[in-house]
N, C-alpha and C positions, 0 to 999 in steps of 0.2 A: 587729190593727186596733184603734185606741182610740176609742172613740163616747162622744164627752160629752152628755149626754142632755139637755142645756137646747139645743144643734143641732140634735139627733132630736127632740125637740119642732115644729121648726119644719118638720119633712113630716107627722108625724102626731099627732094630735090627742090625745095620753096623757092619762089623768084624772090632775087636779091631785096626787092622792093618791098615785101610780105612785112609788117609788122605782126607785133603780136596782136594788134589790136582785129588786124585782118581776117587771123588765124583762129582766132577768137568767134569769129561773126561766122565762118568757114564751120568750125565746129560744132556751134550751136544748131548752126542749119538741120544738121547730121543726126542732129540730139543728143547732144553732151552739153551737160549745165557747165559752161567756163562762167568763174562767178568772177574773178579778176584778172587783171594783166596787170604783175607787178612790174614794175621798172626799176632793176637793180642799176644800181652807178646812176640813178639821177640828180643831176647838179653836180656828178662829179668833176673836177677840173685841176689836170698835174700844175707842175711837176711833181710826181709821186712815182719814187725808184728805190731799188736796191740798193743798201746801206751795206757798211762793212765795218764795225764794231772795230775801232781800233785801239783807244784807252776809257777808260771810268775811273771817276774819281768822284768816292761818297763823301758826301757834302755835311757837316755834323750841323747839333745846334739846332734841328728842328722837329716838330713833334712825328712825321713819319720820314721814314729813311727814303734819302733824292740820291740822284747821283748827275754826273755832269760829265757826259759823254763825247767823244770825237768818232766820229763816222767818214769814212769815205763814202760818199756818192759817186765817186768818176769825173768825169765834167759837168755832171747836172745842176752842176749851180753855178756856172760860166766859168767857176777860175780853176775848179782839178785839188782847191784847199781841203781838208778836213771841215766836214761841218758841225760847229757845236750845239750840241741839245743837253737839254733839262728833262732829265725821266724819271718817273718812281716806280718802275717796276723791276722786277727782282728775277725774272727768271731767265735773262738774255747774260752770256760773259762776252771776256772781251773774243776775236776771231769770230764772232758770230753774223749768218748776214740777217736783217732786219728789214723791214720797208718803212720806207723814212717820207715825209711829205714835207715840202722847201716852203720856204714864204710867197705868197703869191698864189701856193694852191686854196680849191675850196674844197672839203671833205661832204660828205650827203648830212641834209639837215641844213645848208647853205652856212657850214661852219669854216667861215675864210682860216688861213695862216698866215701871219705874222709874227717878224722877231719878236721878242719882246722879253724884260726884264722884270726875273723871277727867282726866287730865294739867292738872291744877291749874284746871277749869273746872269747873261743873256740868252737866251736860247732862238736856236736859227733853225724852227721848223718841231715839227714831232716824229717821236718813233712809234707807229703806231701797232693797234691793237683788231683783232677780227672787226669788236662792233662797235669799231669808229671807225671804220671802213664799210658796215654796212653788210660784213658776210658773216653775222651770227655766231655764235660759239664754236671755236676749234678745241674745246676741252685745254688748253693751255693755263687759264687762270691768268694770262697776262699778254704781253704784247707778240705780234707774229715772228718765230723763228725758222726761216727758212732754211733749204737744204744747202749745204755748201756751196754748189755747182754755182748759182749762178753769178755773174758779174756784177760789181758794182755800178751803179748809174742804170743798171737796166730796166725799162719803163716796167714799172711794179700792175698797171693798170691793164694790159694786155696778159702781162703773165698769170695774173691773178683774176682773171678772168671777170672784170671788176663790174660790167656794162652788159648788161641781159635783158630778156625778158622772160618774166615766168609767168605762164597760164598755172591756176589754181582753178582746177577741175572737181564740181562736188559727182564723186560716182555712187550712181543708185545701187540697189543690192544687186542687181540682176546685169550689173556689168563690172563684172570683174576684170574682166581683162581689158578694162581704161585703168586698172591700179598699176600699169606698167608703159615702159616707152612704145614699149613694143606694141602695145593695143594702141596709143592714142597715135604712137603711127602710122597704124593702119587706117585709124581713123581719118587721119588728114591725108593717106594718099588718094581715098577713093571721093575725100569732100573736093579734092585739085584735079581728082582724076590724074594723078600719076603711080609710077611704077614706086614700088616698096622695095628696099633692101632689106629685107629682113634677119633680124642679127641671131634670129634663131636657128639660120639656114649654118649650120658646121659639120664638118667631119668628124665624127662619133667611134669610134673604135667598135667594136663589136664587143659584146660583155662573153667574157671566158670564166676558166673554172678556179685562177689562182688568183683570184682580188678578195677583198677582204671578207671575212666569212657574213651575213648576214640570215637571219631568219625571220620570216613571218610569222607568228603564229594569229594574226585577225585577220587575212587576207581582204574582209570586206570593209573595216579600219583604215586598212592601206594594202592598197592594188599596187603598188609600185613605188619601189625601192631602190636610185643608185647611189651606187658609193665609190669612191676615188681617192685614192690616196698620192701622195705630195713628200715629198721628203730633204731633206737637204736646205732647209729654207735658213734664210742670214736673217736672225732675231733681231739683228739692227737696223731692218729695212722699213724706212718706214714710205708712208704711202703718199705719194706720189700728187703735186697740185692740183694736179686736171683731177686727178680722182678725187682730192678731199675736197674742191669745189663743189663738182659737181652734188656729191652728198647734202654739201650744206643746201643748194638753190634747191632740193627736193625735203629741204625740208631734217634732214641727218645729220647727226653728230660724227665727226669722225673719233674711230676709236683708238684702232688697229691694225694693220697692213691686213691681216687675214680676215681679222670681222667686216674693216671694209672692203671689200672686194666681194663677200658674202651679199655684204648691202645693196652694192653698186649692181652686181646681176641681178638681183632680185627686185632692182627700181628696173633694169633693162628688160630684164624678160618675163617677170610679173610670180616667177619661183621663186619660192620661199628656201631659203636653203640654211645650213649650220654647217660650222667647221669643230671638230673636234680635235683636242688635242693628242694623238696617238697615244705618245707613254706615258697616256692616262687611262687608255680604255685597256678591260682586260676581259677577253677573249671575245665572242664570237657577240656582236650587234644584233636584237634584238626589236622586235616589235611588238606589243602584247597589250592587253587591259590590264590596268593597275588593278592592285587588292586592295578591297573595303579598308580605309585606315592606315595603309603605306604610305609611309613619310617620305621626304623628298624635298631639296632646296635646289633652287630655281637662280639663275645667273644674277636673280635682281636681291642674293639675300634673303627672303622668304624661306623662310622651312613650311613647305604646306603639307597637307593630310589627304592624300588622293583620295575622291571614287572611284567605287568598280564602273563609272563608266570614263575614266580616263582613257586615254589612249596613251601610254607611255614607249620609250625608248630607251631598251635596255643592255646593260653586259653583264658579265657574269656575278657583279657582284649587286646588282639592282637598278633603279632608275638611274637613266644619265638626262634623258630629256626631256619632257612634257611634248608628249608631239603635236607638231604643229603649230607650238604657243610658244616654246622658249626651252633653252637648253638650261642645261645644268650646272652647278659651282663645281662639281665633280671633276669634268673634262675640259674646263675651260682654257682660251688658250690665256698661257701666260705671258705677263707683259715683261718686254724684254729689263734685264737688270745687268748691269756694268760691274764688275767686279772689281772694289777700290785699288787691290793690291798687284792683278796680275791685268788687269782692264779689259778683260775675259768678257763679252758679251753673253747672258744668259737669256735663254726663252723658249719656246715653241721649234722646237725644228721642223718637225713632224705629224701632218695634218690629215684626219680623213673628213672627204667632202661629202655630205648628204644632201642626196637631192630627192625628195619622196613626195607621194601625192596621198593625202588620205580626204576621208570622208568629211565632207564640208560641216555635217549636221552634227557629227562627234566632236569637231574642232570648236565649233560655235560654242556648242554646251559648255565644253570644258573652260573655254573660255571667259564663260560669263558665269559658271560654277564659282572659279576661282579671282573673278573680278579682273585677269590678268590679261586684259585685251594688248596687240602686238602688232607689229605694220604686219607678221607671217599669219598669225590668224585673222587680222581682218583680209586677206588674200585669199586663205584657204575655204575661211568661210562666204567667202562668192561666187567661188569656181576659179581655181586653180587648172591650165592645161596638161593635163595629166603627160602628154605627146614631149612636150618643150625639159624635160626633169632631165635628160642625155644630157642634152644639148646645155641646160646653164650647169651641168656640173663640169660639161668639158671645157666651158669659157671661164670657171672659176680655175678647173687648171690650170689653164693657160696664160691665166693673168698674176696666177701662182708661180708659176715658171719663170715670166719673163717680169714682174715684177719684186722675186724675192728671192730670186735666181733658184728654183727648189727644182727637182728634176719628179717627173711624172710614171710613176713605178706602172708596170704594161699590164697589172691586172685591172680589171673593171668586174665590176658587178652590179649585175641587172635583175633584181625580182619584180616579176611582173605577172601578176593575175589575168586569166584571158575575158576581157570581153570585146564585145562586138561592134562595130561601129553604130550610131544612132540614125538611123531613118525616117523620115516622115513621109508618108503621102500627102498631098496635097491638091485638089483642081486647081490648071492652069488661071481659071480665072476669080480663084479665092480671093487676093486681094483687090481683085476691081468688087467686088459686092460688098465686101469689109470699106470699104473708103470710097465708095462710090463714086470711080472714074476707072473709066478705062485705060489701064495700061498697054495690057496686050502681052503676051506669051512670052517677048525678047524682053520687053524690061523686064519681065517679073525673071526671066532666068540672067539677065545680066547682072540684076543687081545683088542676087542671092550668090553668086560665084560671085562678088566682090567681095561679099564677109569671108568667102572662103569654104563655101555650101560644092557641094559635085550635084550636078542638076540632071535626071534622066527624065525622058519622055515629052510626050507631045499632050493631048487635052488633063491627064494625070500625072502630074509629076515627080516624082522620087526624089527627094532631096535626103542627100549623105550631109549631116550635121557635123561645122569641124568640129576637134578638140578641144579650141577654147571658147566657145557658147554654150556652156551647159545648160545655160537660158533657154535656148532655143529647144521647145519639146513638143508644139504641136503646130498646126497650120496658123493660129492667130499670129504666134509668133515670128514665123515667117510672112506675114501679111507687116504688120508692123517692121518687120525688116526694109523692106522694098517700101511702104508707107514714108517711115522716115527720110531713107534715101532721096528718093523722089522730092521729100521738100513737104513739112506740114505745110508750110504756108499756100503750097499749092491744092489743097484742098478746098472745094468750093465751098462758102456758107450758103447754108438757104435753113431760112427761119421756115418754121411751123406754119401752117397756116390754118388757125384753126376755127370750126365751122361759124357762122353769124350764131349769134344770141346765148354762146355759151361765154361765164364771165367767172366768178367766182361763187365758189359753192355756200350753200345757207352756214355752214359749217366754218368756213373760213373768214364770211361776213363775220358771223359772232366773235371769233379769237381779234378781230381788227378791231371791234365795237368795244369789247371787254377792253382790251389797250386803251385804245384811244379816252376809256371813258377814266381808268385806273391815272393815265398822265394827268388827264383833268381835273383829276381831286388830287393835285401836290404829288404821287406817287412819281419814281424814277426808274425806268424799267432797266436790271439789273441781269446780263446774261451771264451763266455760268457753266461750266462742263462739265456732261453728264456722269459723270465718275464719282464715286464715294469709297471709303476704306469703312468693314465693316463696325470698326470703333465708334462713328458716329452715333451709332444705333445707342450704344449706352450712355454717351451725353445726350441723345436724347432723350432716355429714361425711358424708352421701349419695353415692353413684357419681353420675356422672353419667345414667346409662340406668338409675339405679332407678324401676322400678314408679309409687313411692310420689312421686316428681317429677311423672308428670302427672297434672295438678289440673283440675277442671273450675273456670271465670270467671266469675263474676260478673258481668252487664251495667252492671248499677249498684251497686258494692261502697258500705256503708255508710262506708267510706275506703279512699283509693288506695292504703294501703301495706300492707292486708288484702285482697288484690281475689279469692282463691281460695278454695274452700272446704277443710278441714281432709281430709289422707289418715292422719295420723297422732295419736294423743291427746299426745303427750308436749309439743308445743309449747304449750300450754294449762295442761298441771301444771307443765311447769316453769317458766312466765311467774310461778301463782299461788305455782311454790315461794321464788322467785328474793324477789318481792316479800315476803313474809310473812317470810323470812331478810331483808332490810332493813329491817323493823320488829322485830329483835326477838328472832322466834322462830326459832329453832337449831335443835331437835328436830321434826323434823316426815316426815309419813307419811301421803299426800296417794294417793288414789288417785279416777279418774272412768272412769263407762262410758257409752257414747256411740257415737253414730253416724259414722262416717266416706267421703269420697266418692271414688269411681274414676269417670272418664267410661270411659261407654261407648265401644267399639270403633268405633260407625259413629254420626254426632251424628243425632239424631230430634228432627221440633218435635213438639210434644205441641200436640193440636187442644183449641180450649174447650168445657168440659163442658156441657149445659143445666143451668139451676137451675130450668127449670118442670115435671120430672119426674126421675126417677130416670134415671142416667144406664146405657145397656145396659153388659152383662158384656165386648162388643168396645171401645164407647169409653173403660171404668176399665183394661180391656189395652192398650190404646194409648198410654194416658195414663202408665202405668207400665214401658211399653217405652221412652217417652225419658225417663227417668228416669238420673241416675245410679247405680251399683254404691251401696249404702249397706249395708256388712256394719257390726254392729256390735263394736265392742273394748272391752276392759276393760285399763287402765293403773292402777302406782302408781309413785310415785317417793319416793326416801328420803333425808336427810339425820341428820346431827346425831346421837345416843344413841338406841338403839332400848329400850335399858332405860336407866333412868336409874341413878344411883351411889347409896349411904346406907350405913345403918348395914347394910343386908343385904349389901351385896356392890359392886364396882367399877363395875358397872354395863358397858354394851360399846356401841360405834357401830355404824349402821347398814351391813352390807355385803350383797354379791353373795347372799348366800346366802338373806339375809330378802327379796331381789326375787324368787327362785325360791322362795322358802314361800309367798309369794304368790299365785304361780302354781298353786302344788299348791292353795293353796286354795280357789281357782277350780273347779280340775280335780274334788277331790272333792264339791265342790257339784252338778257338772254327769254325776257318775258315771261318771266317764273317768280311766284311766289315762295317766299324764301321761310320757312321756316325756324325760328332758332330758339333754340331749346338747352337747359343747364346741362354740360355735359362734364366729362373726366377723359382724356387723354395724355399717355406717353408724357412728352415735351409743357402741355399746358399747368397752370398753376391752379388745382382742382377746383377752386372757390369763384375760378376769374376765368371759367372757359365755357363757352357756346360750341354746343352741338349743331351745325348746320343740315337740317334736312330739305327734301319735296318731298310731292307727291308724284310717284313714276304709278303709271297705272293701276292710279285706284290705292297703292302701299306707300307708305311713310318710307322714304330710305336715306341716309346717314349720305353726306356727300363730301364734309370735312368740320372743320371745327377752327373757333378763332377766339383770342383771350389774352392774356398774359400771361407770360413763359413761366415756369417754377423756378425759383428761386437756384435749385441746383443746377440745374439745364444752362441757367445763366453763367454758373459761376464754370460749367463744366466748360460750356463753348465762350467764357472770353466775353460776354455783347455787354452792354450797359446794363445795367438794373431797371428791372420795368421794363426790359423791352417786351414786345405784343405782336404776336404773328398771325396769321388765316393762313388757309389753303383749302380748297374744294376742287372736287373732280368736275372739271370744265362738260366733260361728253356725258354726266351723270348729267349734269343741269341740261343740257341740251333736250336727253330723254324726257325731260319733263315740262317742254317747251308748250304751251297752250298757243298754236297756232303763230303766224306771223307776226311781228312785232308792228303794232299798229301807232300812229301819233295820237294824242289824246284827243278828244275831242273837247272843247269846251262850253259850257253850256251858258244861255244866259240867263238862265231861271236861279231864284234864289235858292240858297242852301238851306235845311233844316237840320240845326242839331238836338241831340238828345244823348243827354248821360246816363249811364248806367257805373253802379257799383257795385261788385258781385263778391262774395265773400265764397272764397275757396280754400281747402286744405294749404298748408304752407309746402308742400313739398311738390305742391303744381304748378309749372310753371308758368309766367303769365304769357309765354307765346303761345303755349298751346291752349290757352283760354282764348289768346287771342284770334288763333286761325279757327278757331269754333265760330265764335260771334261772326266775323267775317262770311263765314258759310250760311250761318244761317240768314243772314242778315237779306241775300240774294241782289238782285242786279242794280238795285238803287242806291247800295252803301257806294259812295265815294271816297274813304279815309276813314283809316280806328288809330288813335292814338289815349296809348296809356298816360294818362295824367299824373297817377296818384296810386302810391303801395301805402297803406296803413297797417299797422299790428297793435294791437291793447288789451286790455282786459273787456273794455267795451265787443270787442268780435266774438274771442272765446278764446281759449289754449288749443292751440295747435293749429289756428286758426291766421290766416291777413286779409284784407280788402283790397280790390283790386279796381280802380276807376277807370273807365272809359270814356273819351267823348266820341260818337258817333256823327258821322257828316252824313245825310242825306240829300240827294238831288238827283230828279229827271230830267232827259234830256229833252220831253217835249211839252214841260207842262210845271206850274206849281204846285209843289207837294200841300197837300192836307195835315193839320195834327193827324187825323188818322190815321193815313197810313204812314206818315214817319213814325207812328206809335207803333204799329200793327211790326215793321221792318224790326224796328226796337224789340218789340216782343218777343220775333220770333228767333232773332240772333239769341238773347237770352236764352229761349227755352235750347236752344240746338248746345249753348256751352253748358247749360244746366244738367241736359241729357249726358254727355259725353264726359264732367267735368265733375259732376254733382255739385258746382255753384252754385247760390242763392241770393237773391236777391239782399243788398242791405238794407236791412228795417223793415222785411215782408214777414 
C-alpha cells in the first residue's frame, strides 16, 4: 500500500515538521512493515509552468515527425515573448495548455534544461511528459494535456502536485484495513496519539423501497449489498488533477472520470466498489454462484469459463461481474466520443454504484481459480469492513455530483443479511502473562478502544470487535493488539538459563562430527528446500510401490509443482549439482544432511497448543504423534575430478567407490561398522551400486546405498555423466552405535600379519566375507584389507578368489606365530561357516 503523506495529512493532524521518514519509524513502532519512503520531486528545480499552445509548425526532412512550437508561458521567462520549443509528440494541437520546463530548470534524474540547437531549430526548454516529470503513466501515450482552466505561466510544480512523500507499506494478510487511507490513518493517529477524522464518518440516507431492484440469492456469498444510482453525468468531464495525482502516488493508472473516482474511494476507505453503466444493465441486479461451465468476459478481454463456486453478478440476461474480482465488458462504462459532424459529446450518462461485502474465502478462490488477482480482491480477500459499504457508496455519489455534475436519484438500496456483532471474553490480565509485563487493566482497556474495540467489565472483560478487524477473533489477538501498541521493543529479553552440565545431546554431537568430517574429505555442504514435485520420483527411476513415493502434501505448497515434502536428499544435491555444472564448475563434491518426511500409517490432526502456559507432557505427545516420520539422512553426490591433474600425477574422476568412502566416513564418525554389500536400487546404476548395511540388534539392516547413478537418471535429471551419489539413514546408524566413540589407542608392540586366500561362490560378496573373518577373528585383529580378487580356470566355474591381509596385535604383549595363527584360523573357519569359503590350495 503507498500512503503519500500530504493525503495522510488530511485525516490527521501531523506536525508541520514530520517527515516521512518520521512517520515511517512512528509506524513501524505500531507494526506496520513501511519498507520505503519515496521522495517524489527529488532534485526537482523550476521554472516549470503552464504553457499555452499558440502555433506549430511540422518541420519535414526527418526520419520521425518534429514539430516547432510557440507557447506562451506568461511572464515565466522574464519578457511575457512566446517561447520556442522542439517537440515530437503528436497528441497536444494548437489552444492547448501543456506544462512546459524553461532553461535553467532541472527535471528528477538531475536532468538540467538548456536551449539548445536541434533539427535545425533552437529550442528554449521542453513540453513535457508524465514520466519526465516523475509521475508515471497518465495513459495519454504522450506529453501532459491539461484542462483549459488554468493560466498560462502558473507554477506547474504546486499544481501538479510534483513534491511528496510516499510511504510504501508491505500489509500482512491479517491486516487489511492498512490496504486503505483510512486504516493507515488510524494507524498514525494512535502511533501520535491524536484525534482521527475519519472520512468514513457521512450522512447516509436511509435505504427505502424505490432504488434499484437488487436480489441475493447467496446471502452467505454476500451479506451486503448497496446500490446508488447517478444520472445526468457530462461524458466530457474528465477527472480532475488532485484526483489523477493522487491515483498515480498510490500507485493507479488514471482511466475515467467514473472508474476513477471508484479507485480513489476505494484507496480512501479500503471498499472495493464498481460503477456500471445503466443503459446497459437489464432488469433487476443479481447475486448468485455461477454454473459449472458459464462463460463470461471480464473488463480485461478474457472470455473465462466459471465454476460452480464463483460468485457472480448478475441481470437478467447473465453475468455482468465476477464478484469481487472484476466487472464485466457487458456494462462497462463507455469512454466518452466526439461526434465529428454535430460535435455531440458521447458516453456514460448514467451510473449505478455498487458497493458490496462478500465472503473473503470465495473471493480468494475465485481469484486465484482464475489467475485474476485485483487491487478489489486482494482487499476483499483480507477482510473488507463490511460497516463502511453506505458510506463509500455515498462519497462515490458525491464526488459523482460535484465532479461530473450528475444529480443523485433519492432511491437507495440496502441488502443486508443480519448478523451479530463479534465478542470476545477476555481476563483483564491476559496480556501481562502473554508478554510478560505488567500493564494493568487501563492500558489494556485504553489501548483496545484505540483500534476501536467497546471494552466492558472489570477482572473479565467483554470486548465488542469493530467491523474492520475481522483479524481479531480470540484473546491472543487482543493480547497482541495492546502488545504492539505498547512498543515491541519494550519488551524485556531475558535469555534462558539453562541448568550446569547440560550441553549438546549424543545425537547432535554426531550430525556436527558427520559434517565436520564430510567438509574434511573435499565435500561442500549444500542446503536445499525441503520441497519436491512428485515427478522426480520417475527420474529417479523409483518402483512404483516404493516406500519413498508416499509423500506427505502440503495444504498450501509455496508452489504447485513442489507441493510435497522431501522423502529423499538426492533431489536437492542434484538440482544444486546440475546448476553449479551449468555455470562452470565441473569438479564438484557436494554433500547435505537433513531431515526427511514419511507420512504416518494412520493421518492425526494435531490440536493447538496454549501459549498462556506450558503446554502438559500429553498435549507436546499428541502434538508429535501427527507428526510425520522425520528420520534424518546424510547424502553426497560426485561429479567431475576427485583429484585434480599437475605436475604430481594424472589426477583421476570421481567414481562409485569415493560415494562408499563417504559412507565409511560417516560410519566411523558414528562408531559403527559399516557394512557394504552388491546392491540394486531406483536411481543407482545396478552393476556400480553398494548396499549399505549394520548390524542393529543382533539383524543386518539396509540403511542406504552408494554407487553410480544410471545412465537414464542422469540423462533424466540433467547431472554430468558418471556422476555417483550415497545417502544413508543418519538415526538408522546411530541405532547401531557400539557404545561411545573412543580415540584409538596405540600400541607399541609389533604387528603380525597373516594372509589368507578363500575361494567363494562368485555371487558372494567380498564384504560380507569380509565382516565374517572380522568376527571371527575376535579382539586382536587390528585391520582386514582385501588385497586381491582372482577368477580362472585354476579356481573352478562359478567360482573367484578372494585375498586378505590380516593385521594382528595386542595391546599388552608380543604376539606368538601361534596365536596370530590360532586368530587366522578362527576368522577363516567363522567366514567358512557362514560363507562356505575354502581355503585356497586346502
Amino acid at each position: 500500500m503507498r500512503v503519500p503523506l500530504s493525503w495522510l495529512r488530511e485525516y490527521v493532524d501531523l506536525p508541520a515538521t514530520e517527515t516521512g521518514r518520521d512517520v515511517q519509524a512512528k509506524l513501524i513502532e505500531v507494526g506496520l512493515e513501511v519498507e520505503t519512503v519515496e521522495q517524489l520531486g527529488a532534485g526537482l528545480k523550476g521554472p516549470l509552468v503552464v504553457g499555452k499552445v499558440l502555433t506549430i509548425e511540422e518541420l519535414e526532412g526527418f526520419k520521425k515527425p518534429i514539430r516547432f512550437c510557440t507557447v506562451d508561458v506568461g511572464m515565466a521567462n522574464g519578457t511575457g515573448e512566446p517561447q520556442e520549443i522542439v517537440c515530437g509528440a503528436r497528441n497536444f494541437q494548437v489552444g492547448d495548455k501543456v506544462v512546459v520546463v524553461l532553461p535553467g530548470a532541472v527535471l528528477p534524474g538531475d536532468f538540467a534544461i538548456a536551449a539548445r540547437k536541434t533539427y535545425g531549430k533552437t529550442s528554449h526548454g521542453m513540453i513535457c511528459s508524465g514520466d519526465e516529470l516523475g509521475m508515471g503513466d497518465d495513459g495519454s501515450g504522450g506529453i501532459i494535456v491539461l484542462p483549459p482552466e488554468h493560466e498560462a505561466g502558473t507554477d506547474a510544480i504546486e499544481l501538479l502536485e510534483l513534491v511528496d512523500e510516499v510511504l510504501d507499506i508491505a500489509v500482512t494478510p491479517d491486516r487489511g484495513y492498512a490496504l486503505s487511507m483510512r486504516g493507515v490513518a488510524r494507524e498514525t493517529a494512535i502511533a501520535y496519539g491524536l484525534p482521527l477524522r475519519d472520512p468514513a464518518l457521512l450522512d447516509v440516507p436511509a435505504p427505502n423501497s424505490f432504488g434499484y431492484p437488487v436480489k441475493i440469492a447467496d446471502p452467505i456469498g454476500c451479506d451486503r449489498f448497496t446500490a446508488r444510482t447517478v444520472t445526468g453525468l457530462q461524458p466530457e468531464a474528465r477527472s480532475p488533477i488532485w484526483l489523477q495525482r493522487r491515483l498515480q502516488k498510490v500507485g493507479m493508472r488514471p482511466i475515467s472520470l467514473a472508474v476513477d473516482i471508484t479507485n480513489y474511494v476505494m484507496m480512501e476507505l479500503g471498499q472495493p466498489l464498481h460503477a456500471y453503466d445503466r443503459s446497459r444493465i437489464q432488469g433487476t441486479i443479481g447475486v448468485r454462484r455461477a454454473e459449472q461451465g458459464e462463460k463470461f468476459t471480464t473488463l480485461d478481454g478474457t472470455k473465462r469459463v466459471l465454476d460452480a463456486g464463483d460468485l457472480v453478478i448478475t441481470d437478467d440476461r447473465g453475468p455482468i461481474g465476477l464478484a469481487g474480482v472484476m466487472g464485466g465488458a457487458n456494462t462497462e462504462i463507455a469512454d466518452s466520443e466526439t461526434d465529428p459532424e454535430t460535435g455531440q459529446v458521447r458516453g456514460t450518462t448514467e451510473v449505478v454504484v455498487e458497493a458490496a461485502h462478500f465472503d473473503a474465502i470465495s473471493i480468494a478462490r475465485t481469484a486465484r481459480r482464475h489467475k485474476l488477482a485485483s487491487e478489489a480482491s486482494k482487499r476483499f480477500e483480507r477482510g473488507v469492513d463490511p460497516q463502511a459499504a453506505a458510506a463509500a457508496a455515498q462519497r462515490t455519489v458525491d464526488l459523482l455530483v460535484l465532479l461530473a455534475g450528475g444529480s443523485a436519484e433519492a432511491g437507495v438500496t440496502e441488502v443486508i443479511a443480519p448478523t451479530a456483532p463479534r465478542t470476545i471474553t477476555m481476563p483483564a490480565d491476559h496480556p501481562d502473562k502473554v508478554a510478560g509485563v505488567a500493564y494493568g487493566r487501563e492500558t489494556v482497556v485504553r489501548r483496545l478502544q484505540q483500534v476501536g474495540c467497546d471494552v466492558y467489565g472489570q477482572d473479565d472483560l467483554t470486548v465488542t470487535v469493530p467491523s474492520w478487524r475481522p483479524d481479531l477473533a480470540e484473546p491472543n489477538d487482543l493480547a497482541e493488539e495492546v502488545i504492539r501498541l505498547e512498543g515491541y521493543e519494550n519488551l524485556p529479553s531475558t535469555l534462558p538459563k539453562p541448568p550446569a552440565g547440560r550441553g549438546l545431546t549424543e545425537r547432535q554431537r554426531l550430525h556436527r562430527r558427520v559434517g565436520r568430517a564430510l567438509a574434511g574429505a573435499g565435500y561442500v555442504e549444500s542446503l536445499s528446500y525441503p520441497f519436491i514435485g512428485e515427478g522426480v520420483f520417475d527420474q529417479l527411476g523409483l518402483e512404483a510401490d516404493d516406500p519413498n513415493r508416499r509423500v506427505v502434501k502440503l495444504v498450501n505448497p509455496l508452489s504447485d509443482e513442489e507441493p510435497a515434502l522431501r522423502t529423499t536428499l538426492l533431489p536437492g544435491l542434484l538440482s544444486a549439482l546440475r546448476r553449479n555444472d551449468g555455470r562452470g564448475s565441473h569438479d564438484l563434491a557436494l554433500f547435505e544432511t537433513g531431515l526427511v518426511f514419511h507420512p504416518q500409517d494412520e493421518l492425526k490432526i494435531a490440536g493447538r497448543l496454549p501459549v498462556d502456559r506450558r503446554p502438559t507432557d500429553e498435549e507436546i505427545a499428541s502434538l508429535t504423534a501427527a507428526l510425520p516420520v522425520q528420520p534424518r539422512h546424510a547424502a553426497v553426490v560426485l561429479a567431475g575430478a576427485r583429484e585434480q591433474a599437475g605436475w604430481w600425477g594424472k589426477g583421476r574422476p570421481a567414481d562409485w567407490a569415493d560415494a562408499v568412502e563417504a559412507a565409511r566416513t560417516i560410519a566411523r564418525e558414528a562408531n559403527v561398522e559399516l557394512i557394504v554389500d552388491q546392491g540394486q536400487y531406483g536411481p543407482w546404476h545396478p552393476g556400480r551400486c553398494a548396499e549399505l548395511k549394520v548390524v542393529v540388534d543382533g539383524d543386518i539392516v539396509s540403511v542406504g546405498h552408494a554407487g553410480e547413478l544410471h545412465p537414464r537418471v542422469v540423462k533424466a535429471l540433467g547431472v554430468p555423466a558418471r556422476t555417483c551419489a550415497m545417502e544413508l539413514d543418519l538415526d538408522r546408524l546411530e541405532q547401531a552405535r557400539d557404545g561411545e566413540l573412543r580415540a584409538p589407542r596405540i600400541s607399541t608392540f609389533p604387528v603380525a600379519t597373516q594372509d589368507v586366500a578363500l575361494v567363494v561362490d562368485k555371487e558372494v560378496p567380498a564384504a560380507v566375507v569380509e565382516y565374517y573373518l572380522r568376527g571371527g577373528a575376535g579382539e586382536l585383529l587390528e585391520s582386514i584389507r582385501l588385497f586381491d580378487v582372482f577368477e580362472g580356470e585354476q579356481i573352478g566355474e562359478g567360482k573367484k578368489s578372494l585375498a586378505y591381509a590380516l593385521r594382528f596385535r595386542a595391546a599388552d604383549r608380543t604376539l606368538t606365530v601361534d596365536e596370530a595363527s590360532a586368530a587366522r584360523d578362527a576368522a577363516v573357519a567363522a567366514a567358512a561357516e557362514r560363507t562356505g569359503a575354502v581355503l585356497r590350495g586346502a
